[in-house]
N, CA, C and O atoms as CSV, one atom per row, in Angstrom:
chain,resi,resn,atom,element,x,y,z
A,1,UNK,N,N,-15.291,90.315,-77.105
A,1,UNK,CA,C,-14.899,90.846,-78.396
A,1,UNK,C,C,-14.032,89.827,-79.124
A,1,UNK,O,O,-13.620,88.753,-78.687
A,2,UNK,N,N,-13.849,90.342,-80.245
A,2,UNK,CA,C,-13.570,89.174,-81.308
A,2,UNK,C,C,-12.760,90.160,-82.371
A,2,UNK,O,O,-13.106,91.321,-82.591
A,3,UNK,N,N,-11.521,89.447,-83.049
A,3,UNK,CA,C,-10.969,90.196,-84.293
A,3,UNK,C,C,-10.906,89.200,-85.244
A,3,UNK,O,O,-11.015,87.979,-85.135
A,4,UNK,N,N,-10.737,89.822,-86.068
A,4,UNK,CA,C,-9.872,89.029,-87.449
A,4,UNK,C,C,-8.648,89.739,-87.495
A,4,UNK,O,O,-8.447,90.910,-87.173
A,5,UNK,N,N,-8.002,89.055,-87.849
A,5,UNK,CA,C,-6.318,89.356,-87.871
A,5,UNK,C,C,-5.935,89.489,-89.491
A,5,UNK,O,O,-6.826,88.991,-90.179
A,6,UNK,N,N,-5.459,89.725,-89.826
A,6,UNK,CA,C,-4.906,89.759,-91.482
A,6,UNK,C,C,-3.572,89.654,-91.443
A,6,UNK,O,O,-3.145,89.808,-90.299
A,7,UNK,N,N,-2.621,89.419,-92.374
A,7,UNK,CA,C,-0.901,89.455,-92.781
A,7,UNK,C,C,-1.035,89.562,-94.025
A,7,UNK,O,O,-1.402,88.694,-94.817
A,8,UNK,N,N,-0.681,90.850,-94.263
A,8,UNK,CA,C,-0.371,91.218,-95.786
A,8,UNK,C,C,1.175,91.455,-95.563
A,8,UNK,O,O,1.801,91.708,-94.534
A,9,UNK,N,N,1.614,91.273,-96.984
A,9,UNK,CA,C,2.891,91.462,-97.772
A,9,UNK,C,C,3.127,92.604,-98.451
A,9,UNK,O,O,3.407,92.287,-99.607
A,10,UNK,N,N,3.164,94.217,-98.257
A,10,UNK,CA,C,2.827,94.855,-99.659
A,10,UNK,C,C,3.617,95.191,-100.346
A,10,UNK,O,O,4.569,95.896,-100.009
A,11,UNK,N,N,3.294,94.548,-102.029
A,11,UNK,CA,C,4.163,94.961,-103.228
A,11,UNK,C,C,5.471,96.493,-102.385
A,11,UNK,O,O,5.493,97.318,-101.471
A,12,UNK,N,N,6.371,95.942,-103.611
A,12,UNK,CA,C,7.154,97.876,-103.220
A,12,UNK,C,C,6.240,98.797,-104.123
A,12,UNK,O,O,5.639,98.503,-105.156
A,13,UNK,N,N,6.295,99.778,-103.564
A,13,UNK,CA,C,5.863,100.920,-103.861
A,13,UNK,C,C,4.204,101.231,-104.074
A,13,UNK,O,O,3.635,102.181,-104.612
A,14,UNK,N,N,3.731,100.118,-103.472
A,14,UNK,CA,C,2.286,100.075,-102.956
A,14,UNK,C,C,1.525,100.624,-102.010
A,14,UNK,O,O,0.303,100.665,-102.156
A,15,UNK,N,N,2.294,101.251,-100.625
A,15,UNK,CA,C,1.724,101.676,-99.464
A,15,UNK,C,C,1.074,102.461,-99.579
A,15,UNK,O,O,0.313,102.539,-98.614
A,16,UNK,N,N,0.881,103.346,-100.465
A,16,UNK,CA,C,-0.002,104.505,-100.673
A,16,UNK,C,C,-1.358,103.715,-101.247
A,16,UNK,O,O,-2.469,104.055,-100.840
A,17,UNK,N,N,-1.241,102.951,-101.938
A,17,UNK,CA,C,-2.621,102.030,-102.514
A,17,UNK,C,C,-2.879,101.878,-101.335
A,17,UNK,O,O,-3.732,102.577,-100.788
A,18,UNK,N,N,-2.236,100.987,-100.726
A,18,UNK,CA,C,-2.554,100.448,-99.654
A,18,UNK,C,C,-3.313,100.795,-98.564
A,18,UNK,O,O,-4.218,100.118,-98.075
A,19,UNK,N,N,-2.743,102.353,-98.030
A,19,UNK,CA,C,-3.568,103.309,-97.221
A,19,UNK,C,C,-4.865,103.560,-97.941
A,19,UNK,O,O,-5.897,103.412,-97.287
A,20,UNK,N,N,-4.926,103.833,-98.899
A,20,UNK,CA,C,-6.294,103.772,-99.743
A,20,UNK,C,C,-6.972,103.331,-99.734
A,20,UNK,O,O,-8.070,103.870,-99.594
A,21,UNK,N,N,-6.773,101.546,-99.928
A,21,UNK,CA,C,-7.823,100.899,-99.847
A,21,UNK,C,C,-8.154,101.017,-98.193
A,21,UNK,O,O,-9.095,101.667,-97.738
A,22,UNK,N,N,-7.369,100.400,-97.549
A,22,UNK,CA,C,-7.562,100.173,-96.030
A,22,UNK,C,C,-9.036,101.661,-95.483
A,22,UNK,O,O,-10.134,101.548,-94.939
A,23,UNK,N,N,-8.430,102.596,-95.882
A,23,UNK,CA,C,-9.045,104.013,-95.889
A,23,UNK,C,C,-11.034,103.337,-95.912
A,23,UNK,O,O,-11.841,103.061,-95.025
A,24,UNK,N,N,-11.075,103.328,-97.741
A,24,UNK,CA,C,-12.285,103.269,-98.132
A,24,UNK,C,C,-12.934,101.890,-97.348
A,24,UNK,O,O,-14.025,102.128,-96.830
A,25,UNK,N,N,-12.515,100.704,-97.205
A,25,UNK,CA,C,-12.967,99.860,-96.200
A,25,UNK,C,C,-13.009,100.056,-94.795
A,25,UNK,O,O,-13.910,99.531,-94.140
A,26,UNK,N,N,-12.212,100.690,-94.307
A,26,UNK,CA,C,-13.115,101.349,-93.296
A,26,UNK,C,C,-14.128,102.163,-92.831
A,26,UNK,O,O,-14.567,102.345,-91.695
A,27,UNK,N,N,-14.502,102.746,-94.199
A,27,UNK,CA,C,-15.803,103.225,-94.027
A,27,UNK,C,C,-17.008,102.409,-94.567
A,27,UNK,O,O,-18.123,102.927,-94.623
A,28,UNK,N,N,-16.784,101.147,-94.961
A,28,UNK,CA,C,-17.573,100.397,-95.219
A,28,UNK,C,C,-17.648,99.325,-93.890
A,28,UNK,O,O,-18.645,98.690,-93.545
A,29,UNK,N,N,-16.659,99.314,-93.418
A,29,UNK,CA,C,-16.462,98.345,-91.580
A,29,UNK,C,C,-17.800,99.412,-91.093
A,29,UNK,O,O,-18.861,98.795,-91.005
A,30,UNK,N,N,-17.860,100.371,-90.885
A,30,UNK,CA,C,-18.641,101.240,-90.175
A,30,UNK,C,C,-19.881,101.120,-90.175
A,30,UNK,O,O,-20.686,101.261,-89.255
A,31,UNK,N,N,-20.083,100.747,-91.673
A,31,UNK,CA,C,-21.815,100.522,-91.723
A,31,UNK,C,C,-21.940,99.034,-90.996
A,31,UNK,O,O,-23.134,98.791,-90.819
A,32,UNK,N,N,-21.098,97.975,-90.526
A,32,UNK,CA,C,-20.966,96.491,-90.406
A,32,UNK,C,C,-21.850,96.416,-89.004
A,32,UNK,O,O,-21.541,97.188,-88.097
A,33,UNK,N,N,-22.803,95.610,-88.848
A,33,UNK,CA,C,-23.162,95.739,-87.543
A,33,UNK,C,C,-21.956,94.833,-86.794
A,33,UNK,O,O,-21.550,93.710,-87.091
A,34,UNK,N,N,-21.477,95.859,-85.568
A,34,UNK,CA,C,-20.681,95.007,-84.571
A,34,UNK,C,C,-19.124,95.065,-84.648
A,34,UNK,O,O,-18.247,94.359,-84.150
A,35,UNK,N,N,-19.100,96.161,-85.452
A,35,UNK,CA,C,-17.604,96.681,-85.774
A,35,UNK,C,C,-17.177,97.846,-85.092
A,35,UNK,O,O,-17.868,98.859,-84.993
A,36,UNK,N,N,-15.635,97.659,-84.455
A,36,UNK,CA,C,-15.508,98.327,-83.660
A,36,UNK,C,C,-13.649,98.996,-83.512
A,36,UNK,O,O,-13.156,99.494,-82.499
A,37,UNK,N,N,-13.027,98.802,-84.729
A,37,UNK,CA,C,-12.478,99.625,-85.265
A,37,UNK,C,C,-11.521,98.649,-85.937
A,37,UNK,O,O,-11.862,97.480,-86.117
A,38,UNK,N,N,-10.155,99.176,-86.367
A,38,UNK,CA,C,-8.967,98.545,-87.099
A,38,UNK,C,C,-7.810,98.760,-86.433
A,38,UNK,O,O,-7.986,99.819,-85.829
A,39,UNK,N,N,-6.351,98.210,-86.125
A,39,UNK,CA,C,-4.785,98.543,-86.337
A,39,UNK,C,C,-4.559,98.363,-87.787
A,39,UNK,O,O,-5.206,97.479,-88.348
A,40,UNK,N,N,-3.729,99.080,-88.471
A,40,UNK,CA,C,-2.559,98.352,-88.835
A,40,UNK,C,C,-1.205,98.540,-88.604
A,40,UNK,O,O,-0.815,99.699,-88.466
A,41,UNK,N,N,-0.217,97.404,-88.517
A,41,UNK,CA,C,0.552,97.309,-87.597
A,41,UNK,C,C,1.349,96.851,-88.985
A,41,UNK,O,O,0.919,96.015,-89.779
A,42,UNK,N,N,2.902,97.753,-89.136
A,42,UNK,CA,C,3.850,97.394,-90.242
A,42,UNK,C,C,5.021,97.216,-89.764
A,42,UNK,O,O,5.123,97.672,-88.625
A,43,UNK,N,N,6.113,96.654,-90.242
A,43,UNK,CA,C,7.239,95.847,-89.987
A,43,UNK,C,C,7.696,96.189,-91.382
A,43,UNK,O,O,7.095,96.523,-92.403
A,44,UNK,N,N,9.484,95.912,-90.956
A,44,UNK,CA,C,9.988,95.189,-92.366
A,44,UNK,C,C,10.207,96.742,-93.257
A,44,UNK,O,O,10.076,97.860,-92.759
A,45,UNK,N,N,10.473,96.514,-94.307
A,45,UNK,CA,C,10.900,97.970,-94.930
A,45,UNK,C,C,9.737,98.532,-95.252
A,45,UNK,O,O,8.662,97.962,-95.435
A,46,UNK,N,N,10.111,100.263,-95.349
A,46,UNK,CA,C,8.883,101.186,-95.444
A,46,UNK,C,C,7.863,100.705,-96.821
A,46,UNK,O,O,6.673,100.508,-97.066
A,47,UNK,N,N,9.257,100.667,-97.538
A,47,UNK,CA,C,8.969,100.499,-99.097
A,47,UNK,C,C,8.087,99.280,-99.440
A,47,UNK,O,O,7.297,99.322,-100.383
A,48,UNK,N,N,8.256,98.069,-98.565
A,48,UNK,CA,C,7.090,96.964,-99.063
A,48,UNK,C,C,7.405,96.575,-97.450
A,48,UNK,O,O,8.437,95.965,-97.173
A,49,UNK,N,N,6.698,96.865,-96.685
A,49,UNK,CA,C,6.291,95.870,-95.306
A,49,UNK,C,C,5.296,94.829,-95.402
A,49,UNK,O,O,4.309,94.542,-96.078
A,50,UNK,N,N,5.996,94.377,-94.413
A,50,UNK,CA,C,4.473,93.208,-93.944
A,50,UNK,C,C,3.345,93.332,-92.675
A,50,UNK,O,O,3.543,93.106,-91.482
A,51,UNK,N,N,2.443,93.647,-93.160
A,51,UNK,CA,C,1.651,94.488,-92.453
A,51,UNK,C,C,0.150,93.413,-91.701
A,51,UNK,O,O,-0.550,92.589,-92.290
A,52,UNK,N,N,0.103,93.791,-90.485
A,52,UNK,CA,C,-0.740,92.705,-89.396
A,52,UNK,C,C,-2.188,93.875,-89.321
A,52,UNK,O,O,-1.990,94.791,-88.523
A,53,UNK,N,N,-3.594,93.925,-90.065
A,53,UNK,CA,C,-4.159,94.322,-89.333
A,53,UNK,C,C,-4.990,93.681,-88.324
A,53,UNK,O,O,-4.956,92.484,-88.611
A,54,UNK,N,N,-5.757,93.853,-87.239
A,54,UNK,CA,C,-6.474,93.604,-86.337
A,54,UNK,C,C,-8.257,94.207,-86.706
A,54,UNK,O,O,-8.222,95.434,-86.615
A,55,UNK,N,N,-8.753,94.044,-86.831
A,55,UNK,CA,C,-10.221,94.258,-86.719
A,55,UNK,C,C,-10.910,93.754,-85.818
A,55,UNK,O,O,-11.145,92.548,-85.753
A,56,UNK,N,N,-11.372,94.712,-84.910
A,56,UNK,CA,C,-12.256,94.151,-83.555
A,56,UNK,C,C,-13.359,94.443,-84.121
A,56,UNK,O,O,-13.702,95.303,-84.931
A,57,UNK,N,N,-13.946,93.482,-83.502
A,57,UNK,CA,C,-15.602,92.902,-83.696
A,57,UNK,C,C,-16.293,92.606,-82.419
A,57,UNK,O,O,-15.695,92.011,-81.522
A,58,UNK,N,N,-17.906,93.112,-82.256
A,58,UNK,CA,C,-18.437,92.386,-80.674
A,58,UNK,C,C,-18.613,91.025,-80.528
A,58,UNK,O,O,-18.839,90.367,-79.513
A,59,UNK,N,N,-18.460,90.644,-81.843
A,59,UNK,CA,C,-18.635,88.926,-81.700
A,59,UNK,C,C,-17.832,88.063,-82.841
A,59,UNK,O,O,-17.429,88.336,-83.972
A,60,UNK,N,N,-17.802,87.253,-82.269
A,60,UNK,CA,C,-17.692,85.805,-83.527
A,60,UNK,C,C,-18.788,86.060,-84.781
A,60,UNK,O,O,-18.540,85.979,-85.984
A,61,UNK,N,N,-20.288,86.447,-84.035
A,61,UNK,CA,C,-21.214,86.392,-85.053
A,61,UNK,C,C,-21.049,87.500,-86.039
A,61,UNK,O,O,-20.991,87.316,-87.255
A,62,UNK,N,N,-20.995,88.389,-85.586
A,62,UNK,CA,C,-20.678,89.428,-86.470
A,62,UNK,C,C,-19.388,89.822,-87.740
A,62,UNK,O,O,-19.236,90.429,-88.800
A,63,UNK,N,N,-18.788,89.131,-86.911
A,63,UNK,CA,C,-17.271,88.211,-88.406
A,63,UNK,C,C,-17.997,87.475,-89.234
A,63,UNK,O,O,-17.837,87.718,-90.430
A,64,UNK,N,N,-19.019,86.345,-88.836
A,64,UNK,CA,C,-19.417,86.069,-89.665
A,64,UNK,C,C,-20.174,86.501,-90.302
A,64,UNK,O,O,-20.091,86.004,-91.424
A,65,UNK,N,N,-20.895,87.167,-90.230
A,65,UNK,CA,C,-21.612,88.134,-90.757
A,65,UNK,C,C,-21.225,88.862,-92.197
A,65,UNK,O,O,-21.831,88.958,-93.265
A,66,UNK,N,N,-19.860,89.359,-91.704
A,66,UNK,CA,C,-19.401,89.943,-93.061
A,66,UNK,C,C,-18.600,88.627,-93.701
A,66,UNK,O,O,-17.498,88.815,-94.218
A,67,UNK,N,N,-19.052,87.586,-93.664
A,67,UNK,CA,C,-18.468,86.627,-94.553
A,67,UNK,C,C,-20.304,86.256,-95.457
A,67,UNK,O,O,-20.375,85.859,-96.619
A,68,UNK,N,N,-21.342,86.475,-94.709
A,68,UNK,CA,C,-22.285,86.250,-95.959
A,68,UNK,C,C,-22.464,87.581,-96.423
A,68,UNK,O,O,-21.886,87.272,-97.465
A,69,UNK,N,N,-22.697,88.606,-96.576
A,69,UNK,CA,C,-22.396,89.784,-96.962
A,69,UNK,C,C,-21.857,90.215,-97.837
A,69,UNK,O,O,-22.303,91.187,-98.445
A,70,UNK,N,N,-20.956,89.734,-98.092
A,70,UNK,CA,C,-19.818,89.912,-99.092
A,70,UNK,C,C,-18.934,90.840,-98.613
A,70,UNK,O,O,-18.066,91.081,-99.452
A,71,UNK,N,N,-18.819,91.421,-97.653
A,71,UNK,CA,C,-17.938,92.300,-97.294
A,71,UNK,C,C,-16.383,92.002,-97.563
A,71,UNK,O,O,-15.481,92.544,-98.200
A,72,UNK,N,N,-16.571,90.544,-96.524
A,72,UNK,CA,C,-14.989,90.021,-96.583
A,72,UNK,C,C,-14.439,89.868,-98.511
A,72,UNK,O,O,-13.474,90.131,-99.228
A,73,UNK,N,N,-15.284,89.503,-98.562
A,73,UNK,CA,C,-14.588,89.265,-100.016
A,73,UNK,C,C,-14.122,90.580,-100.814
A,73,UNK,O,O,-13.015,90.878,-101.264
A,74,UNK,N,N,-15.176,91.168,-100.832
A,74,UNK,CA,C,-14.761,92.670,-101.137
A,74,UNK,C,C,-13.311,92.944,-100.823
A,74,UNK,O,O,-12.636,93.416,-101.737
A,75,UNK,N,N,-12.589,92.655,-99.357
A,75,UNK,CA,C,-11.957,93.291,-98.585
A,75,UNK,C,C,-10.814,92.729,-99.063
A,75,UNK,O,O,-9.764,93.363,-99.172
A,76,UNK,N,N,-10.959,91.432,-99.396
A,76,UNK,CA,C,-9.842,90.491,-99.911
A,76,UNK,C,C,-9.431,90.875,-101.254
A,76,UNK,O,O,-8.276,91.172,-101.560
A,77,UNK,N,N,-10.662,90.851,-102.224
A,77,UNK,CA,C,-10.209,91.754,-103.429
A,77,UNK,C,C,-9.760,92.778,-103.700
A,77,UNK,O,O,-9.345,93.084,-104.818
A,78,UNK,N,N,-9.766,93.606,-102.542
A,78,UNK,CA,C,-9.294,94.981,-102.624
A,78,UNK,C,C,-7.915,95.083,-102.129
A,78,UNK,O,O,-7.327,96.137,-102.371
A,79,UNK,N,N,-7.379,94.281,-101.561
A,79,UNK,CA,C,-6.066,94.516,-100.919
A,79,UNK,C,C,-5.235,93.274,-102.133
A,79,UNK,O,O,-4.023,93.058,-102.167
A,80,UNK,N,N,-5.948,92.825,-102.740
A,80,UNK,CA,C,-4.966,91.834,-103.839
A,80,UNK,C,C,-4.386,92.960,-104.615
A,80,UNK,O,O,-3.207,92.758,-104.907
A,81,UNK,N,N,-4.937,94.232,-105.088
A,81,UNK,CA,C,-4.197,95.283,-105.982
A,81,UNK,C,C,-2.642,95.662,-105.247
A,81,UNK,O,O,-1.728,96.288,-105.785
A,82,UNK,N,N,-2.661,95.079,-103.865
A,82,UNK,CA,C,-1.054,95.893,-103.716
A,82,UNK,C,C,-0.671,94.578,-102.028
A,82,UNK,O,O,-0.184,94.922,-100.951
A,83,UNK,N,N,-1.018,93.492,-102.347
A,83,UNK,CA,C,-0.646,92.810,-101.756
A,83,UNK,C,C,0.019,91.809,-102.328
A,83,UNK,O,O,-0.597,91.164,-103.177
A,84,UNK,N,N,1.927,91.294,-101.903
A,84,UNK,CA,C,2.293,90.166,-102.831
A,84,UNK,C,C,1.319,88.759,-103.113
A,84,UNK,O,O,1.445,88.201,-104.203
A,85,UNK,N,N,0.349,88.208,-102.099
A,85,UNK,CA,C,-0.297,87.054,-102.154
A,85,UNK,C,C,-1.733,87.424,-101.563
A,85,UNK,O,O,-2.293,88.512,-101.429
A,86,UNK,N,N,-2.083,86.253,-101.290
A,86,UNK,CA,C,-3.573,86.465,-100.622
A,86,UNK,C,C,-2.899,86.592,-99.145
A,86,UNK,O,O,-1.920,85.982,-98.714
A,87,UNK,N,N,-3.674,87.519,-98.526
A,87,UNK,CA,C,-3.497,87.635,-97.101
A,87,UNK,C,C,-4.176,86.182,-96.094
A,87,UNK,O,O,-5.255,85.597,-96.191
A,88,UNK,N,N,-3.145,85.994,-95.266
A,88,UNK,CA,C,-3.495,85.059,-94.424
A,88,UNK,C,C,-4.356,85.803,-93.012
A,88,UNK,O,O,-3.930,86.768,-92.378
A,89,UNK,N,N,-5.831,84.961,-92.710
A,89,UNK,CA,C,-6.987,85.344,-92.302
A,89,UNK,C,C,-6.833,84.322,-91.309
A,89,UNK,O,O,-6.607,83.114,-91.379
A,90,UNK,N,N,-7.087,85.438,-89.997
A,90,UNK,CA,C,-7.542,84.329,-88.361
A,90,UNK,C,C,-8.126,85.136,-88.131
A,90,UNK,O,O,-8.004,86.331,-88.400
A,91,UNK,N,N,-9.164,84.359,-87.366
A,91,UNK,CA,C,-10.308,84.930,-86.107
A,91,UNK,C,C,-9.510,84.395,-84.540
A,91,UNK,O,O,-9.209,83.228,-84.291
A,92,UNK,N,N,-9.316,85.417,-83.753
A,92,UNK,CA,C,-9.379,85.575,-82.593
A,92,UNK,C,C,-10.202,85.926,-81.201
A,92,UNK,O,O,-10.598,87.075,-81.004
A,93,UNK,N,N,-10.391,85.056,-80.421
A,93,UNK,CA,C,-11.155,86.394,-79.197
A,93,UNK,C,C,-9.844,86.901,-78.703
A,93,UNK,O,O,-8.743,86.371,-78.561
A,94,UNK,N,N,-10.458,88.469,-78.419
A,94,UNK,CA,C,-9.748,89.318,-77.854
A,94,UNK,C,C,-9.687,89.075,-75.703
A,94,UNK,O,O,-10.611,89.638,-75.115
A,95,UNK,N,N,-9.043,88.592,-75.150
A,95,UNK,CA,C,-8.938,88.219,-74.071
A,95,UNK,C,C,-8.656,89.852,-73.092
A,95,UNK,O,O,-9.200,90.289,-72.078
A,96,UNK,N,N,-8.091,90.133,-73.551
A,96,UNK,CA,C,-8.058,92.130,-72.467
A,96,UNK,C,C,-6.973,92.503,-73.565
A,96,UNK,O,O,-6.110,91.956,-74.252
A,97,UNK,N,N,-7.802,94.392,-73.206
A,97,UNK,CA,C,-6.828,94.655,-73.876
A,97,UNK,C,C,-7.349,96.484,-73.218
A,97,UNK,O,O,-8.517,96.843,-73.366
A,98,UNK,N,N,-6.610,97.151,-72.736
A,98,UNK,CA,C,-6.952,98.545,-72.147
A,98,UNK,C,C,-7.678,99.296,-73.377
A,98,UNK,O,O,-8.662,100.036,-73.381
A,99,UNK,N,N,-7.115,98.990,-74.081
A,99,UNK,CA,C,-7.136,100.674,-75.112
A,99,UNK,C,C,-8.258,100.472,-75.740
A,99,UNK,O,O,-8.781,101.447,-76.278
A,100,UNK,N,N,-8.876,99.216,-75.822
A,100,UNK,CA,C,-11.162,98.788,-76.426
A,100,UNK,C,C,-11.252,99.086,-75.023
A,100,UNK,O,O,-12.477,99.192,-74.964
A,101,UNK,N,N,-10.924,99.261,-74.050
A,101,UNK,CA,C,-11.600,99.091,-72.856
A,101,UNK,C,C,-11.963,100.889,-72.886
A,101,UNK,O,O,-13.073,101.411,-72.794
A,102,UNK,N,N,-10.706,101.521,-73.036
A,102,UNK,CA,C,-10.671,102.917,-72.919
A,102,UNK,C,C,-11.677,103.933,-74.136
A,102,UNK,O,O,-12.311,104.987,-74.081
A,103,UNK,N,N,-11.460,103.214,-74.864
A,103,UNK,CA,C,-12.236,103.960,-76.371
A,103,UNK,C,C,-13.752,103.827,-76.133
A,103,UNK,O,O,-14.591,104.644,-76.511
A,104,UNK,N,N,-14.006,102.606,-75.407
A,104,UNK,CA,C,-15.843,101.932,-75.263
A,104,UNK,C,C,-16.106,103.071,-74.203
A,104,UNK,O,O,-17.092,103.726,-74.540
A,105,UNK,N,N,-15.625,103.444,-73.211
A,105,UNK,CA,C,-15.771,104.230,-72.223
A,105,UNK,C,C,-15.749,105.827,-73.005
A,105,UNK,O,O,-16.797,106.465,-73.105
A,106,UNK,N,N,-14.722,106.246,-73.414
A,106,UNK,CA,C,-14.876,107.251,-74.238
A,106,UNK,C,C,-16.101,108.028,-75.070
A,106,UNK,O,O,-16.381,109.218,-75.212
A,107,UNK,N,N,-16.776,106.611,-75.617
A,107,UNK,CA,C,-16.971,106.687,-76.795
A,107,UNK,C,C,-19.123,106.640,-76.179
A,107,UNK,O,O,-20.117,106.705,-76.902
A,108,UNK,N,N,-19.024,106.506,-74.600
A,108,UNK,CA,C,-20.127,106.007,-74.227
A,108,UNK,C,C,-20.922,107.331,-73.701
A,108,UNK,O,O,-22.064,107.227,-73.251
Protein backbone atom coordinates (compact mmCIF):
# COMPACT_ATOMS: atom_id res chain seq x y z
CA UNK A 1 0.00 0.00 0.00
CA UNK A 2 0.80 3.43 -0.79
CA UNK A 3 -0.51 7.08 0.52
CA UNK A 4 -0.31 10.50 -0.36
CA UNK A 5 0.17 12.62 2.50
CA UNK A 6 -1.12 16.30 2.33
CA UNK A 7 -0.27 19.50 4.94
CA UNK A 8 -2.79 21.96 4.84
CA UNK A 9 -2.88 25.26 6.79
CA UNK A 10 -6.61 26.18 7.31
CA UNK A 11 -7.64 29.83 6.97
CA UNK A 12 -9.48 30.82 10.59
CA UNK A 13 -12.77 30.13 10.49
CA UNK A 14 -12.62 27.69 7.60
CA UNK A 15 -12.95 24.18 9.22
CA UNK A 16 -16.37 23.78 8.44
CA UNK A 17 -15.48 24.44 4.55
CA UNK A 18 -13.02 22.37 5.15
CA UNK A 19 -14.98 19.28 6.47
CA UNK A 20 -17.00 19.91 3.39
CA UNK A 21 -14.86 19.74 0.94
CA UNK A 22 -12.77 16.81 2.44
CA UNK A 23 -16.55 15.22 2.83
CA UNK A 24 -17.53 15.57 -1.05
CA UNK A 25 -13.95 14.23 -2.17
CA UNK A 26 -14.29 11.45 -0.50
CA UNK A 27 -16.93 10.33 -2.25
CA UNK A 28 -15.28 10.94 -5.32
CA UNK A 29 -11.85 8.85 -3.73
CA UNK A 30 -14.51 6.02 -3.77
CA UNK A 31 -15.24 5.81 -7.29
CA UNK A 32 -10.93 5.89 -7.67
CA UNK A 33 -9.80 2.51 -8.58
CA UNK A 34 -7.44 1.43 -5.62
CA UNK A 35 -8.57 3.71 -2.93
CA UNK A 36 -8.75 2.71 0.32
CA UNK A 37 -9.71 5.37 2.65
CA UNK A 38 -8.49 8.91 4.34
CA UNK A 39 -7.13 10.42 8.07
CA UNK A 40 -7.28 13.69 8.78
CA UNK A 41 -5.09 14.45 11.42
CA UNK A 42 -5.26 18.34 13.06
CA UNK A 43 -2.91 20.16 15.32
CA UNK A 44 -2.45 23.69 16.32
CA UNK A 45 -5.63 25.79 17.12
CA UNK A 46 -9.22 24.59 16.54
CA UNK A 47 -9.89 27.82 14.83
CA UNK A 48 -7.19 27.48 11.89
CA UNK A 49 -5.07 24.12 12.35
CA UNK A 50 -2.67 22.54 10.36
CA UNK A 51 -4.01 19.60 9.18
CA UNK A 52 -1.94 16.15 7.78
CA UNK A 53 -4.25 14.04 5.65
CA UNK A 54 -3.13 10.47 4.71
CA UNK A 55 -4.83 8.74 1.75
CA UNK A 56 -4.13 5.07 1.35
CA UNK A 57 -3.92 3.70 -1.94
CA UNK A 58 -3.11 -0.20 -3.22
CA UNK A 59 -0.42 1.20 -5.19
CA UNK A 60 1.97 3.80 -6.42
CA UNK A 61 -0.02 3.16 -9.70
CA UNK A 62 -3.11 4.05 -8.63
CA UNK A 63 -1.83 7.65 -7.13
CA UNK A 64 -0.91 8.00 -10.27
CA UNK A 65 -3.72 7.40 -11.69
CA UNK A 66 -5.60 10.14 -10.11
CA UNK A 67 -2.91 12.48 -11.29
CA UNK A 68 -4.06 11.76 -15.14
CA UNK A 69 -7.62 11.89 -14.23
CA UNK A 70 -7.83 14.98 -12.95
CA UNK A 71 -8.84 14.00 -9.72
CA UNK A 72 -5.78 15.34 -7.92
CA UNK A 73 -6.23 18.56 -9.32
CA UNK A 74 -9.73 18.78 -8.56
CA UNK A 75 -8.65 17.97 -4.96
CA UNK A 76 -6.06 20.68 -4.90
CA UNK A 77 -8.55 23.21 -6.15
CA UNK A 78 -10.92 22.41 -3.78
CA UNK A 79 -9.06 22.72 -0.62
CA UNK A 80 -7.41 26.23 -2.00
CA UNK A 81 -11.07 27.78 -0.87
CA UNK A 82 -10.00 27.39 2.88
CA UNK A 83 -6.42 26.53 2.79
CA UNK A 84 -3.68 29.43 3.69
CA UNK A 85 -1.31 28.11 0.60
CA UNK A 86 -1.08 25.25 -1.68
CA UNK A 87 -0.85 22.12 0.31
CA UNK A 88 2.41 20.36 0.38
CA UNK A 89 2.01 16.73 -1.48
CA UNK A 90 4.19 13.34 -0.71
CA UNK A 91 3.74 9.91 -1.80
CA UNK A 92 4.66 7.33 0.67
CA UNK A 93 4.68 3.42 0.95
CA UNK A 94 2.90 2.48 3.83
CA UNK A 95 5.44 -0.07 5.61
CA UNK A 96 2.74 -1.69 8.56
CA UNK A 97 0.28 -0.34 9.99
CA UNK A 98 -2.62 -2.58 12.16
CA UNK A 99 -5.64 -0.58 11.64
CA UNK A 100 -5.46 -1.20 7.05
CA UNK A 101 -4.57 -4.47 8.29
CA UNK A 102 -7.78 -4.65 10.55
CA UNK A 103 -10.36 -2.76 8.26
CA UNK A 104 -9.07 -5.16 4.96
CA UNK A 105 -10.03 -8.10 7.20
CA UNK A 106 -13.23 -6.51 8.30
CA UNK A 107 -14.18 -5.34 5.31
CA UNK A 108 -13.47 -8.99 3.52
Amino acid sequence: MHARVWQLHIRPGKVQDFQDILSSLVNLARQQKGYRGVLALASGTSESPNVILVALWDSLEAIRATENNLFLTQAIARFLVCSESLPQITEQELLASDFVFSSARANA
